[in-house]
PyMOL Python script that loads the backbone (N, CA, C, O; Angstrom):
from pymol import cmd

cmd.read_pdbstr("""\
ATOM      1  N   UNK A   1       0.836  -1.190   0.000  1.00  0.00           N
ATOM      2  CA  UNK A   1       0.000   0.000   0.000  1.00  0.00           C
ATOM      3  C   UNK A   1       0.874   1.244   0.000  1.00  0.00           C
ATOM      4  O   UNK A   1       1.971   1.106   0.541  1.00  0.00           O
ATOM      5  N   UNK A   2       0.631   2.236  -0.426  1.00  0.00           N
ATOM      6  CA  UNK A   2       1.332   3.270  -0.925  1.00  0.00           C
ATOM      7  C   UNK A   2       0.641   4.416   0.623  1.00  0.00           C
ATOM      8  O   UNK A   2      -0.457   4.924   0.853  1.00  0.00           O
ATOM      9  N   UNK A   3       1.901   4.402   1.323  1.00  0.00           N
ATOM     10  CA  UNK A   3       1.241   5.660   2.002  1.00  0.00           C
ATOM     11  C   UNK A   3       0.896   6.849   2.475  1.00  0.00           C
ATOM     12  O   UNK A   3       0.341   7.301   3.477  1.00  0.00           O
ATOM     13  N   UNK A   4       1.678   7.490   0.845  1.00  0.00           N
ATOM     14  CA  UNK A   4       0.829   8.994   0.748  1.00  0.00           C
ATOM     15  C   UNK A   4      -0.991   8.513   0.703  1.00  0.00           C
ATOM     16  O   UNK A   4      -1.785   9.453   0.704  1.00  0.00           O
ATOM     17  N   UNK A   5      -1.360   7.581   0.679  1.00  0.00           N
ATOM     18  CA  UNK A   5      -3.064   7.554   0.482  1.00  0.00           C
ATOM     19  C   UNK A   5      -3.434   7.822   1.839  1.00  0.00           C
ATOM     20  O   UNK A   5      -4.419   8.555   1.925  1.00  0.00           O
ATOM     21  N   UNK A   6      -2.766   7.320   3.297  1.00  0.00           N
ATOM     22  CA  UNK A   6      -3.360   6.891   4.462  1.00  0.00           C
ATOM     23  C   UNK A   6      -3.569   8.282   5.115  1.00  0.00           C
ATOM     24  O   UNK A   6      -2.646   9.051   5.382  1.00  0.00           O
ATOM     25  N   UNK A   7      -5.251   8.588   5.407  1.00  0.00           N
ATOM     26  CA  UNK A   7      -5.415   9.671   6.304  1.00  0.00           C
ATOM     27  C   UNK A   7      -4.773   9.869   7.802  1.00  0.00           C
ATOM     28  O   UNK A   7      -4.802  10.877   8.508  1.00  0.00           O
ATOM     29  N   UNK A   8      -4.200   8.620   8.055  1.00  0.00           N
ATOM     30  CA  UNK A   8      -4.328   8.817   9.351  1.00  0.00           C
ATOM     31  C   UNK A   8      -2.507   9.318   9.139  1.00  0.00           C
ATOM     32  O   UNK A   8      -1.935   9.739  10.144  1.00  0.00           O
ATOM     33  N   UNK A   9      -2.009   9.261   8.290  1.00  0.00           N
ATOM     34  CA  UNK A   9      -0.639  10.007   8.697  1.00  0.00           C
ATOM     35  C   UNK A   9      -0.412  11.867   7.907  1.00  0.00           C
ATOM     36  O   UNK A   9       0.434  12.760   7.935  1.00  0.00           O
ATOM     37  N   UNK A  10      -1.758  11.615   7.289  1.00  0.00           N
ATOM     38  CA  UNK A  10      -1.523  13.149   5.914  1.00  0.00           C
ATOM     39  C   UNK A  10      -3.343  13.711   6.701  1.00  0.00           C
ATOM     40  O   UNK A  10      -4.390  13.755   6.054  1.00  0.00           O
ATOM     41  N   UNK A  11      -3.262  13.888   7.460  1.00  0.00           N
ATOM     42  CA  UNK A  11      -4.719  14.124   8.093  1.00  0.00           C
ATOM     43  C   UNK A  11      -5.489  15.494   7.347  1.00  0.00           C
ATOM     44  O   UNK A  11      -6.636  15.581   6.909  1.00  0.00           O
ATOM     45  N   UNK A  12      -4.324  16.573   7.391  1.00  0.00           N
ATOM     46  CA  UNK A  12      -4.083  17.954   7.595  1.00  0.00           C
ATOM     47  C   UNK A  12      -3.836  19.010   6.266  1.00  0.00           C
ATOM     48  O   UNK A  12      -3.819  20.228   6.088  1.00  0.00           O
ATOM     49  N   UNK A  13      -3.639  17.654   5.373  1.00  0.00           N
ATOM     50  CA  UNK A  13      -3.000  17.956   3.950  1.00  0.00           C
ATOM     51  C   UNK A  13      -3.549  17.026   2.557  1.00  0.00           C
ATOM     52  O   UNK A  13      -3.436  15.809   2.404  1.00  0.00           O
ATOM     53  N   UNK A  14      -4.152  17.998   1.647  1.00  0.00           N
ATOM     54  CA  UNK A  14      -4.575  16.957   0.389  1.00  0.00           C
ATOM     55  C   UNK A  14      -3.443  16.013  -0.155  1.00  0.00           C
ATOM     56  O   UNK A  14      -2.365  16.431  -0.578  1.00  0.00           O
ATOM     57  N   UNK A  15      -3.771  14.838  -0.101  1.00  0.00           N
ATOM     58  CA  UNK A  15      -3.015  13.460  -0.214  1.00  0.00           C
ATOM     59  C   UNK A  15      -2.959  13.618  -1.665  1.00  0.00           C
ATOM     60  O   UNK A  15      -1.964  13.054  -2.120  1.00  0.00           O
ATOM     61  N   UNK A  16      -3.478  14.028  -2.300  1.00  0.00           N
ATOM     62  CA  UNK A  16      -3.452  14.112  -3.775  1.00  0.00           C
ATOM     63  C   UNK A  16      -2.472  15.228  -4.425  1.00  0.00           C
ATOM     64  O   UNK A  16      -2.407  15.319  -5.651  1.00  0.00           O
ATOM     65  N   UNK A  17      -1.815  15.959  -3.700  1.00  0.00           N
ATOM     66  CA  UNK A  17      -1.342  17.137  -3.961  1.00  0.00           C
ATOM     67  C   UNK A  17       0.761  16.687  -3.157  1.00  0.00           C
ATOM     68  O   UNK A  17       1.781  17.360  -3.011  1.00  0.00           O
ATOM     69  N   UNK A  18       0.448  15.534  -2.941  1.00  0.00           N
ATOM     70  CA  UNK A  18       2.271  15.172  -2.153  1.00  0.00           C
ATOM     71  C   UNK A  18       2.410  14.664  -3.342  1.00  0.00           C
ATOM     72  O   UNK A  18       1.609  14.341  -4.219  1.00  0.00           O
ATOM     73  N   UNK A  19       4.050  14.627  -3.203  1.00  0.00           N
ATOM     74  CA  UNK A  19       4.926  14.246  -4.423  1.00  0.00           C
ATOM     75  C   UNK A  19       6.116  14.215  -3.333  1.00  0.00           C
ATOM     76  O   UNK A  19       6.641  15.097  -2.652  1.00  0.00           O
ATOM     77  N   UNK A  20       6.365  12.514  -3.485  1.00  0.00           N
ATOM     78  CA  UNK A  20       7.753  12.112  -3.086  1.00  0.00           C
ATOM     79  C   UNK A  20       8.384  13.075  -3.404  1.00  0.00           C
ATOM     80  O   UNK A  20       8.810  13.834  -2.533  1.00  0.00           O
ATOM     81  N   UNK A  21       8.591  13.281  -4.619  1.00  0.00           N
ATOM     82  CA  UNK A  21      10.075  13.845  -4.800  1.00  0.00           C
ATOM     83  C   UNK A  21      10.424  15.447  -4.484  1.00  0.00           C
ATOM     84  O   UNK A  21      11.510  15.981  -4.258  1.00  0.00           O
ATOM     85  N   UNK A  22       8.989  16.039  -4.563  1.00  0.00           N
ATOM     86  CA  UNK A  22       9.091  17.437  -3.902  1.00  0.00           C
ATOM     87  C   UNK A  22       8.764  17.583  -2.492  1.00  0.00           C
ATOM     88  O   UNK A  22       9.131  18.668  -2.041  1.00  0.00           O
ATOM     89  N   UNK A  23       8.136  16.753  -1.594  1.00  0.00           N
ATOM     90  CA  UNK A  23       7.899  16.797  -0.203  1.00  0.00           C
ATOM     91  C   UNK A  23       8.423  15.725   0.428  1.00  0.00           C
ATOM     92  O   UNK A  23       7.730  15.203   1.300  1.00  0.00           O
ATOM     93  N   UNK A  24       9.726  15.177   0.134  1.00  0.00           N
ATOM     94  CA  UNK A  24      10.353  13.727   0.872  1.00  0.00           C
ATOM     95  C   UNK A  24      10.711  14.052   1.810  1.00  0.00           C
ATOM     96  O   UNK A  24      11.133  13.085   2.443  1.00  0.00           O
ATOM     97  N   UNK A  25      10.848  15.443   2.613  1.00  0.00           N
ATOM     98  CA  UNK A  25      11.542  16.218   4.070  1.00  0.00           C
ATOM     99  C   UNK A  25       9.921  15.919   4.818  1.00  0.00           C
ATOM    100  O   UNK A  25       9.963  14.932   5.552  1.00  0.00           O
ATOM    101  N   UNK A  26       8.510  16.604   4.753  1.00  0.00           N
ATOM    102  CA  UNK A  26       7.442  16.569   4.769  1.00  0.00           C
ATOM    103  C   UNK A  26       7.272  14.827   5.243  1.00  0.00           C
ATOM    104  O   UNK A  26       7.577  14.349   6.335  1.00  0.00           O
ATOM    105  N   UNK A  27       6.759  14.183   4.183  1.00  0.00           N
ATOM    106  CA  UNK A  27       6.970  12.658   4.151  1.00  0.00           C
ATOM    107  C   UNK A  27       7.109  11.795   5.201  1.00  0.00           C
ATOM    108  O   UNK A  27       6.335  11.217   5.964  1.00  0.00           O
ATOM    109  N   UNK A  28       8.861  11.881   4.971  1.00  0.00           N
ATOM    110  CA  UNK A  28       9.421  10.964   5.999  1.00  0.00           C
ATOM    111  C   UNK A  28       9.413  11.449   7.337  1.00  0.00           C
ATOM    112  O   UNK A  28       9.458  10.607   8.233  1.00  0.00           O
ATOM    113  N   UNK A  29       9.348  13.026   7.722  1.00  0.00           N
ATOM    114  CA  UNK A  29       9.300  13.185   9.317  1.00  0.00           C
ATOM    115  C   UNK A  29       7.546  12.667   9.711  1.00  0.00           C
ATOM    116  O   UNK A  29       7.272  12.513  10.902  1.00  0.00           O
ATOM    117  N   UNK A  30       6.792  12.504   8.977  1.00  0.00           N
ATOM    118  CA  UNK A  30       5.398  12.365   9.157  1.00  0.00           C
ATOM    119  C   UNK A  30       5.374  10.581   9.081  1.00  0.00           C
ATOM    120  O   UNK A  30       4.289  10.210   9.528  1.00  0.00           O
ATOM    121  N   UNK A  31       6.100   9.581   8.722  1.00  0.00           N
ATOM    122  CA  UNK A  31       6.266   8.591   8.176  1.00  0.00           C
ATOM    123  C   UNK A  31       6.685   8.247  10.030  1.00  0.00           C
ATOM    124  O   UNK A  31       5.772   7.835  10.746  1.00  0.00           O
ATOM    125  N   UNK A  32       7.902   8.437  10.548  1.00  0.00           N
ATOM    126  CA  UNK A  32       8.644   8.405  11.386  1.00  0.00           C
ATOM    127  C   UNK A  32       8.011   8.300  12.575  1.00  0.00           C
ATOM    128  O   UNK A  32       8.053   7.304  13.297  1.00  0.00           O
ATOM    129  N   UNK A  33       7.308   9.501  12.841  1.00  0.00           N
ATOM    130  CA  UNK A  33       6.489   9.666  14.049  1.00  0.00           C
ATOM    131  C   UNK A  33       5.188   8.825  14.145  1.00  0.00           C
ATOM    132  O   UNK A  33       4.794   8.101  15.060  1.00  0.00           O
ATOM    133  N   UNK A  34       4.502   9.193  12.659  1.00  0.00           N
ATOM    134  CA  UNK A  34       2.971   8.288  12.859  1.00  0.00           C
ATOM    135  C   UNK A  34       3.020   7.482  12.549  1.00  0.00           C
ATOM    136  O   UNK A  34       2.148   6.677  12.875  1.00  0.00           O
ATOM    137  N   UNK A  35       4.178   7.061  11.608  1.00  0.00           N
ATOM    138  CA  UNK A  35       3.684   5.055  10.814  1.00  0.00           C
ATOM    139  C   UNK A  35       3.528   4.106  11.623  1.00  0.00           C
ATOM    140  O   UNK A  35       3.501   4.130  12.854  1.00  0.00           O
ATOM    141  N   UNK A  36       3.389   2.976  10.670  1.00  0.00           N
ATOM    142  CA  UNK A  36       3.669   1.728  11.152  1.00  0.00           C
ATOM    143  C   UNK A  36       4.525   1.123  10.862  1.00  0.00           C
ATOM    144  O   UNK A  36       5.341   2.029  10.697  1.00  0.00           O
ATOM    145  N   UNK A  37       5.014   0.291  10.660  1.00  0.00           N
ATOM    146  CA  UNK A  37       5.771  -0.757  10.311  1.00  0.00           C
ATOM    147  C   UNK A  37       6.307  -0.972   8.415  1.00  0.00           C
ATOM    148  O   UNK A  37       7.300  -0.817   7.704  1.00  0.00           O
ATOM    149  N   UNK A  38       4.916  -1.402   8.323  1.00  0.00           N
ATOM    150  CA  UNK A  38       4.207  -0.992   6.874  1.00  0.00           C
ATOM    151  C   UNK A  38       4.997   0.417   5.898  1.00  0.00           C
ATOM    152  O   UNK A  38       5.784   0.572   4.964  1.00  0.00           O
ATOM    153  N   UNK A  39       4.160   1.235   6.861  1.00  0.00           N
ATOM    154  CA  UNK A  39       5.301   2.746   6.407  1.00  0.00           C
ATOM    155  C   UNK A  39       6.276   3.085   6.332  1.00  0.00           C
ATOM    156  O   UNK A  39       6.802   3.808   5.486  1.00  0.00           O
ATOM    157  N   UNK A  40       6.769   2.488   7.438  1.00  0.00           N
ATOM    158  CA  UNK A  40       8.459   2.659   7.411  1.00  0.00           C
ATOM    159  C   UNK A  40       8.897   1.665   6.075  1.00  0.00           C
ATOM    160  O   UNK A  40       9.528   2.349   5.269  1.00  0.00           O
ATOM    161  N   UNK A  41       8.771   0.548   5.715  1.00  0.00           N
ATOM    162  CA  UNK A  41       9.144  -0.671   4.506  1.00  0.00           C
ATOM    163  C   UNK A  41       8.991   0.582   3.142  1.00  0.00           C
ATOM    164  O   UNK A  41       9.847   0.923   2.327  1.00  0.00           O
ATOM    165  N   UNK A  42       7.516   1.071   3.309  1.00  0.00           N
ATOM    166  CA  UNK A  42       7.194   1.720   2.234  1.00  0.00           C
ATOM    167  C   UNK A  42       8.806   3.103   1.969  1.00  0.00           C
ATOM    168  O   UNK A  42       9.472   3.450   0.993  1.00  0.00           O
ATOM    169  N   UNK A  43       8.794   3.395   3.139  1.00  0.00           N
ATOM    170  CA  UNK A  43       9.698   4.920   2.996  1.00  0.00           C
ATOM    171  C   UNK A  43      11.076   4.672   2.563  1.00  0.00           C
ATOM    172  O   UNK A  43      11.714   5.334   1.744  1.00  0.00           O
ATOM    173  N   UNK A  44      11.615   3.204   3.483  1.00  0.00           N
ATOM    174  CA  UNK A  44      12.742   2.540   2.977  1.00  0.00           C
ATOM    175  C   UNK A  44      13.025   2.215   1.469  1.00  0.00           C
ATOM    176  O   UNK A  44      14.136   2.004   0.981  1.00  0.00           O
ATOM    177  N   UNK A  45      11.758   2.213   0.789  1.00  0.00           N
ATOM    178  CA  UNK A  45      12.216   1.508  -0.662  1.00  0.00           C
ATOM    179  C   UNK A  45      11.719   2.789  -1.392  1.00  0.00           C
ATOM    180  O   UNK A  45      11.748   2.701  -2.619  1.00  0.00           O
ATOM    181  N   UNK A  46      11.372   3.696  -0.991  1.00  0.00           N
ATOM    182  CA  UNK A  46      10.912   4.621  -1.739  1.00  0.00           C
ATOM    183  C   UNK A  46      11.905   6.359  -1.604  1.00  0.00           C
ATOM    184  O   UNK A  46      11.837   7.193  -2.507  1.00  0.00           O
ATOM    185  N   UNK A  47      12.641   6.547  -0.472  1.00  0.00           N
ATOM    186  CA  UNK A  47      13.317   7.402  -0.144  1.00  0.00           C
ATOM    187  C   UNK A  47      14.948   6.900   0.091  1.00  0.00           C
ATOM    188  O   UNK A  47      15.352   6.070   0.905  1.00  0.00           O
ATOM    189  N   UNK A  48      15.747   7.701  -0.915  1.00  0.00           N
ATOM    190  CA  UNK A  48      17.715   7.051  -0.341  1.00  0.00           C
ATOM    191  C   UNK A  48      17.290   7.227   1.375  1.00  0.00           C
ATOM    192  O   UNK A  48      16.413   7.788   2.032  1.00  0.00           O
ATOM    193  N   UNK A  49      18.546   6.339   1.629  1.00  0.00           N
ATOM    194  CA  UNK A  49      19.021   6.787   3.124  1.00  0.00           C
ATOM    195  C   UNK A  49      19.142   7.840   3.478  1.00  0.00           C
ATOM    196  O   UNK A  49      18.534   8.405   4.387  1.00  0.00           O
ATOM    197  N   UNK A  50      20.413   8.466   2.405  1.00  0.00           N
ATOM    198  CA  UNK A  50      20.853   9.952   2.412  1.00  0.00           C
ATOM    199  C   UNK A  50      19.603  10.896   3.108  1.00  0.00           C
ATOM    200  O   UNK A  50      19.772  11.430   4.204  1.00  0.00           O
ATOM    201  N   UNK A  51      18.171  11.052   2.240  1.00  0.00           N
ATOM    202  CA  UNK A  51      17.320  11.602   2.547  1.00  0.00           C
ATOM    203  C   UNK A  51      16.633  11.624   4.264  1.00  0.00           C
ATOM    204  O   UNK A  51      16.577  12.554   5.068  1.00  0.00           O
ATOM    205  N   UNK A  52      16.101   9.961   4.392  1.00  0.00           N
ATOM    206  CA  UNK A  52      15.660   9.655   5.644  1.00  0.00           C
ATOM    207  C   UNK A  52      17.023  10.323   6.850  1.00  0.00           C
ATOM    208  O   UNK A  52      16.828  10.881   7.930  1.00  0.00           O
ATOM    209  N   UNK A  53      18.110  10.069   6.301  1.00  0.00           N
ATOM    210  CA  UNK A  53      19.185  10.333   7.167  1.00  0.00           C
ATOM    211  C   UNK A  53      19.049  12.051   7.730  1.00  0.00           C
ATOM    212  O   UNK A  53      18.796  12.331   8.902  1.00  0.00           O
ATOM    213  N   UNK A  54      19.257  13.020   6.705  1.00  0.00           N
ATOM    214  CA  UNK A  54      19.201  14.582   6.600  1.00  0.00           C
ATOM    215  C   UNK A  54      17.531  14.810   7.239  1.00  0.00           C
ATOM    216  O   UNK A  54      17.364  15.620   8.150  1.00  0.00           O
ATOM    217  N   UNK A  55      16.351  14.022   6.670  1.00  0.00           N
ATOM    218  CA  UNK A  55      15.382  14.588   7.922  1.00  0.00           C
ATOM    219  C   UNK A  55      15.493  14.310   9.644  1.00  0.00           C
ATOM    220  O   UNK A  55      15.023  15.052  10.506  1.00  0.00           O
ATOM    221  N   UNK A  56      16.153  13.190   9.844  1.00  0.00           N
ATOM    222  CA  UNK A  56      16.129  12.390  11.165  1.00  0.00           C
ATOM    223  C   UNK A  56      16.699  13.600  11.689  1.00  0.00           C
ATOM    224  O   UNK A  56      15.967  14.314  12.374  1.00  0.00           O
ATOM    225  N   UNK A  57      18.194  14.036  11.424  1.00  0.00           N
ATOM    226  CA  UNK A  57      19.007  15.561  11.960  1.00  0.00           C
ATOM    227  C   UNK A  57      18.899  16.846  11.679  1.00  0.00           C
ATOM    228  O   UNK A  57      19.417  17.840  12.186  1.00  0.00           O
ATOM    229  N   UNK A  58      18.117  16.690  10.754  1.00  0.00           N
ATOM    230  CA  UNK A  58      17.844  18.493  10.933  1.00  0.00           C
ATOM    231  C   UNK A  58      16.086  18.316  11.276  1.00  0.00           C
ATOM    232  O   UNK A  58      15.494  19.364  11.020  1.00  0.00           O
ATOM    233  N   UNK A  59      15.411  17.491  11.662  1.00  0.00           N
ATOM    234  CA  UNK A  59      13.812  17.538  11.951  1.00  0.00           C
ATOM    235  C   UNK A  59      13.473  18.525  13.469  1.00  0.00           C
ATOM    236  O   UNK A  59      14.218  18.366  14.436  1.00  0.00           O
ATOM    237  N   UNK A  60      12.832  19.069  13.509  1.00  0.00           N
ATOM    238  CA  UNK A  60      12.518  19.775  15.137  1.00  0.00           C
ATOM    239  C   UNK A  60      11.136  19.329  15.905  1.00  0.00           C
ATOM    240  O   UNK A  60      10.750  19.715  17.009  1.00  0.00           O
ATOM    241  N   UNK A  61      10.358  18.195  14.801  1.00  0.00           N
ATOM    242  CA  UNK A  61       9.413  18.116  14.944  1.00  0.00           C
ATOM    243  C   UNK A  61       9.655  16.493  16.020  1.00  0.00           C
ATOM    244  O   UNK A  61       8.764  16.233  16.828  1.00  0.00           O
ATOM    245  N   UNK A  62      10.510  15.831  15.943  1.00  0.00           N
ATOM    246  CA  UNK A  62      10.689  14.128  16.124  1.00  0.00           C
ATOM    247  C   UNK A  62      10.436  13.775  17.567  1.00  0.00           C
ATOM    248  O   UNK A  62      11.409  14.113  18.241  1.00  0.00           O
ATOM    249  N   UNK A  63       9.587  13.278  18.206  1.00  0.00           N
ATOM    250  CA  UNK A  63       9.930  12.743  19.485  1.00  0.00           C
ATOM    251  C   UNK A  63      11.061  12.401  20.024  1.00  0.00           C
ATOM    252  O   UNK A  63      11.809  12.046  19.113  1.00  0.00           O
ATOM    253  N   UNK A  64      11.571  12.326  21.033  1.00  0.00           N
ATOM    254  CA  UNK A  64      12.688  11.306  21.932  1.00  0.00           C
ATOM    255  C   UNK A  64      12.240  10.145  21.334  1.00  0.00           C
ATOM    256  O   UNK A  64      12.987   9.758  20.436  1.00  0.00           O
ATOM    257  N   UNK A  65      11.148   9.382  21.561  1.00  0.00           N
ATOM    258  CA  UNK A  65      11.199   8.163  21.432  1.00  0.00           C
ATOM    259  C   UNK A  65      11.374   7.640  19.898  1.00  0.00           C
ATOM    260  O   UNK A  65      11.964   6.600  19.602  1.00  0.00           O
ATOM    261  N   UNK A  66      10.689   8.641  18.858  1.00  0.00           N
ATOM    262  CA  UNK A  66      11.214   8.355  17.556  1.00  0.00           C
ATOM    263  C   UNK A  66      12.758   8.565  17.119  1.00  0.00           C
ATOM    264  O   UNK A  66      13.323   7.890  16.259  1.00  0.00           O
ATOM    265  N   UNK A  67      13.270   9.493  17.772  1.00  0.00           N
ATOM    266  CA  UNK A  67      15.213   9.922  17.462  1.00  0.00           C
ATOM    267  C   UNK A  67      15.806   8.322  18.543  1.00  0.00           C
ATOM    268  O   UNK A  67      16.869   7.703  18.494  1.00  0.00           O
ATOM    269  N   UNK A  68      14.815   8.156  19.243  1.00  0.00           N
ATOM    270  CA  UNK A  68      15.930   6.911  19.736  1.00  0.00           C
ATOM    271  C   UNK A  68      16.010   5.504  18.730  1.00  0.00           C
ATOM    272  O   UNK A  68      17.033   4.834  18.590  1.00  0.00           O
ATOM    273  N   UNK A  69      14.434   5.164  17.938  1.00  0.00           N
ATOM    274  CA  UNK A  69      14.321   4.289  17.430  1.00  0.00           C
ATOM    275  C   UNK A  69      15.313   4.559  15.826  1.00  0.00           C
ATOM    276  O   UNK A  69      15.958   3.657  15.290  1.00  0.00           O
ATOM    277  N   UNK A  70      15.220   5.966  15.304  1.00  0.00           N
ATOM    278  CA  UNK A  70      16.468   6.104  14.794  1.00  0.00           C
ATOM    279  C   UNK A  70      18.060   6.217  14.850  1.00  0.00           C
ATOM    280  O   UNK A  70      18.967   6.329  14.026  1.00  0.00           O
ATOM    281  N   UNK A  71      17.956   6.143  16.053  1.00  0.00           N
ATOM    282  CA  UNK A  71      19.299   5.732  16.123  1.00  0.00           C
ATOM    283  C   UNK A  71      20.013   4.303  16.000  1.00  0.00           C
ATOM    284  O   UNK A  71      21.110   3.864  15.654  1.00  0.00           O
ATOM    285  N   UNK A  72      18.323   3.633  16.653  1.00  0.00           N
ATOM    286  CA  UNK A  72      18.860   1.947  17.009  1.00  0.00           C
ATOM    287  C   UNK A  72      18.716   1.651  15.327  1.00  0.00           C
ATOM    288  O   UNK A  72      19.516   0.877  14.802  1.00  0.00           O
ATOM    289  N   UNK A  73      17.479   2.419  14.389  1.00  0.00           N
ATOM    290  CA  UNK A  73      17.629   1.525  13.018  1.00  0.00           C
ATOM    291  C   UNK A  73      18.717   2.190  11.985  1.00  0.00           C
ATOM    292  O   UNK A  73      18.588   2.150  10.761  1.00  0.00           O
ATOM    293  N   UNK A  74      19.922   2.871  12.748  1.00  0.00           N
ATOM    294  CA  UNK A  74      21.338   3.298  11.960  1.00  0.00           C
ATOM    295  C   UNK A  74      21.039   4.498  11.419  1.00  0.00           C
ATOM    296  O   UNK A  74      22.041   5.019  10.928  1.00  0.00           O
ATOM    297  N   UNK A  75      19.330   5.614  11.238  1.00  0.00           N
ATOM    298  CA  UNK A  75      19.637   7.203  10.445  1.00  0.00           C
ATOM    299  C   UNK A  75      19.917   8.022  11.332  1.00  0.00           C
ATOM    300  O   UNK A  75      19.318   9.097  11.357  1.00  0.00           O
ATOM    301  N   UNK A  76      20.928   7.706  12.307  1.00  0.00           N
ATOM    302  CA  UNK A  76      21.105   8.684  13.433  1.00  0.00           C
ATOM    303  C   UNK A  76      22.198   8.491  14.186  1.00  0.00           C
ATOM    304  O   UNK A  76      22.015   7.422  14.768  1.00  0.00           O
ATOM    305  N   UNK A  77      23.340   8.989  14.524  1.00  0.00           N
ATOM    306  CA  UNK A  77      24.545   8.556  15.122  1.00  0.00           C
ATOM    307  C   UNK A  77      24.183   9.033  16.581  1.00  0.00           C
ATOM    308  O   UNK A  77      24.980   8.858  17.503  1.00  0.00           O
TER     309      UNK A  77
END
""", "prot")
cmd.dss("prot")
cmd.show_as("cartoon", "prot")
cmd.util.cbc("prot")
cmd.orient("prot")
């Protein structure tokens, strides 16, 4: 499943109007905090590292508990 479709992570914003490639900062900090499991697989095959990596450290938005789970899954030193 593709999950720019899922309301429950794009609540706030027309789902029809994201574009990986122009909102992948957008995206993945929204991917991070609200996904699932599911989402994260999806973001992995759909976003470089490089990318997921540069939102994880410059994000202001991320929980503690999401910057820790990035650290344990390697986009975060």
């Amino acid at each position: 499943m593709n999950s720019l479709s899922k309301k429950s992570l794009f609540w706030d914003v027309d789902r029809g109007k994201l574009s990986p490639e122009k909102d992948w900062y957008f995206i993945i900090e929204r991917i991070l905090e609200f996904g699932d499991i599911d989402d994260v697989l999806w973001m992995e095959s759909t976003f470089p590292r490089e990318e997921i990596t540069d939102t994880v450290k410059e994000s202001r938005i991320l929980s503690k508990r999401t910057r820790s789970y990035c650290k344990a899954a390697g986009y975060a030193s």
